[in-house]
N, C-alpha and C positions, 0 to 999 in steps of 0.2 A: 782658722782665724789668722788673721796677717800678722807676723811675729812684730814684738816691740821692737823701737827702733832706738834703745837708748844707748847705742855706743855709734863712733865710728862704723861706717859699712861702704866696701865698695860699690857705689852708686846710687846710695843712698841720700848723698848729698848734706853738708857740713853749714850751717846758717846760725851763726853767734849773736847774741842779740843786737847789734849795732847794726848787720846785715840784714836781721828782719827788718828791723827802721827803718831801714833802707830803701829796702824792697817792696814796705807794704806803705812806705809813708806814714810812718806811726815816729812821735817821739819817743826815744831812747829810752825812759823810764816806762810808758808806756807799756811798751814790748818784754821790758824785763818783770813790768806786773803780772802781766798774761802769764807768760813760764811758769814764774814762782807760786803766786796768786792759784792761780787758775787750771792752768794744766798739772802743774806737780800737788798742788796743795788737795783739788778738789779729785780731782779726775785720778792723781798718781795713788791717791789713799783709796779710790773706786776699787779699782784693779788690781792692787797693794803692786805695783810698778811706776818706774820712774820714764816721763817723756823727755828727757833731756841727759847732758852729762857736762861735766864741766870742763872746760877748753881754757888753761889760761887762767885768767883773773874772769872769766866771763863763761856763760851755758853755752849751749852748741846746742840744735836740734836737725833731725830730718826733714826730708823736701816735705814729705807727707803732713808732718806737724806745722811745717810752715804755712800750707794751702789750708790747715785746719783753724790756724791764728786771721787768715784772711777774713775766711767764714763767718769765725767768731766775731771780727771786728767789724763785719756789714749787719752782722746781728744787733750786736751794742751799736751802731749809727741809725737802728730800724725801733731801738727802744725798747729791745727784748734784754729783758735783765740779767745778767752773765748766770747767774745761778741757774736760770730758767732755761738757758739755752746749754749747761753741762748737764743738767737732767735730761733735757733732749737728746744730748750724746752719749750719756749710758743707755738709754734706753735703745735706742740706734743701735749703738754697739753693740750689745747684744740681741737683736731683733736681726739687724745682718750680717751677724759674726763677722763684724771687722773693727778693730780697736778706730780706723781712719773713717768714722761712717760723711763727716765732713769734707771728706775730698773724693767720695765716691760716687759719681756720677747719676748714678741709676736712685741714689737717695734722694740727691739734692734736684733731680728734676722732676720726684715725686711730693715736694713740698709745694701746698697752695695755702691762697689767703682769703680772709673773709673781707678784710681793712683793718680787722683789728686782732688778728691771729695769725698764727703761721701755725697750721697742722698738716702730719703728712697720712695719707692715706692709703692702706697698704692691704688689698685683697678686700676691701671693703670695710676695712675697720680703720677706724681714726687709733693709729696709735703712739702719736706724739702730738701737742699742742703748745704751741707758744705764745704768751700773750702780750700786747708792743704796749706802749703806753701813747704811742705817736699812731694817726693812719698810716698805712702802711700797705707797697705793692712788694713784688716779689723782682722788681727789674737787677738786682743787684743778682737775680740768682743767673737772668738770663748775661749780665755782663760776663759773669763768672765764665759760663762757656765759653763766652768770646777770649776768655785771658787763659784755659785751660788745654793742654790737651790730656786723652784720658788712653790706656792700653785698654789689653782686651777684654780687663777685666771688672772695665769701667773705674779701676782708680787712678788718679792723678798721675801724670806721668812727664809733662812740663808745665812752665807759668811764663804766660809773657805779660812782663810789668805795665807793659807801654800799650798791650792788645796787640794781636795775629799780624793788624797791617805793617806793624813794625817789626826789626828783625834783633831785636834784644829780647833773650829767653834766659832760662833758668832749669839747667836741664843736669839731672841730678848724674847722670853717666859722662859729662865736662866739666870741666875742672872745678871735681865738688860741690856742681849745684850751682855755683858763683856765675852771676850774671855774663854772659858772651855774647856778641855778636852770632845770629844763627849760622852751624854748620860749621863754626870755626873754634879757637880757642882762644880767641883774641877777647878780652876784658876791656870794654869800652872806656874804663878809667884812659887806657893806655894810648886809646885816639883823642879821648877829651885833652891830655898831659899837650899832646900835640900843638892840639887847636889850640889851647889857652898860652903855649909857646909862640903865637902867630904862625903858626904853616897853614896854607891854603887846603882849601878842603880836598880840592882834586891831588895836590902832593900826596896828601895823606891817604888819599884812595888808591895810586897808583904803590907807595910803598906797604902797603898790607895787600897788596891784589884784592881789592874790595870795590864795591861798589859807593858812589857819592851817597847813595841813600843810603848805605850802611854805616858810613862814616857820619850822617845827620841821624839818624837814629840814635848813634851813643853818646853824639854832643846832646840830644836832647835827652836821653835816657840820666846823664849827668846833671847836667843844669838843674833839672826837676827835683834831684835827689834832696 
């Protein structure tokens, strides 16, 4: 089973709750219910271990936990009742010995629907069911792929906020996970500081050696936040 991720880990990647908000478009309090609520309350007392640690005046979680806060929040927007969709994740968890069964690949392309459930079916046995209160398709799972990349082991391994065709990712081996420009280490705050200074886009491109679409990628990645 994939070890817990509750402290500090080199590349594991460091997401405080202001940064989850951030990143997933959730408001502040929101994001801090999910932790507290839901991850540590329901899920930390499952496993008698904690998904978080405290950073500050504020939690800190792993990339893995954060791709798992995604999940859960396309659940709860699909109508499935937070409790109902942690039972699904113990059961998960231990069904694929992996404490992350939310960010593992191979799980979440084995969930279907009827319209009014999400079960996954696993060697011919139903064994998880979740029931929505809304109709409901599964498109949120295929976005998902579009915004994830996965290692070899099928678990999550980057997040890009904006989706692939954009080059702002979330890659837990740069600079702790914290959103960059792809392939670089440049924090797109640092190009938006620019722009919102009036420097021209091409300036801006020419003094990070970057491309204009990278340079529009983190003014939009910004803006949106």
């Amino acid at each position: 089973m994939i070890a817990y991720e509750n402290k500090p880990q080199l590349g594991g990647g460091i997401y405080t709750i202001p940064d989850i908000a951030q990143i997933l478009r959730v408001p502040t309090n929101k994001a801090n219910r999910w932790i507290n609520t839901y991850w540590e309350e329901k899920l930390g007392k499952e496993f008698n271990h904690k998904y978080s640690w405290n950073l500050g005046q504020t939690k800190a979680v792993s990339f893995h936990t954060l791709i798992e806060l995604y999940v859960f929040y396309q659940f709860n927007r699909a109508g499935v009742k937070p409790n109902t969709v942690l039972h699904a994740h113990q059961i998960l968890s231990k069904r694929f010995n992996t404490l992350f069964p939310f960010a593992n690949e191979k799980v979440l392309a084995s969930l279907k629907t009827d319209g009014r459930r999400i079960y996954l079916n696993h060697w011919n046995e139903i064994i998880v069911t979740l029931d929505s209160t809304n109709q409901l398709n599964l498109d949120f799972i295929k976005l998902f792929f579009k915004l994830v990349d996965f290692d070899e082991e099928s678990t999550a391994k980057a997040f890009w906020p904006l989706g692939k065709v954009k080059s702002i990712v979330c890659d837990p081996k740069r600079q702790f996970g914290h959103p960059v420009i792809a392939d670089t280490n440049i924090y797109p705050e640092s190009i938006y500081n620019l722009f919102k200074a009036g420097e021209p886009i091409s300036f801006i491109s020419q003094l990070y050696e970057i491309t204009e679409k990278q340079v529009e990628d983190a003014i939009e990645y910004c803006i949106a936040a």
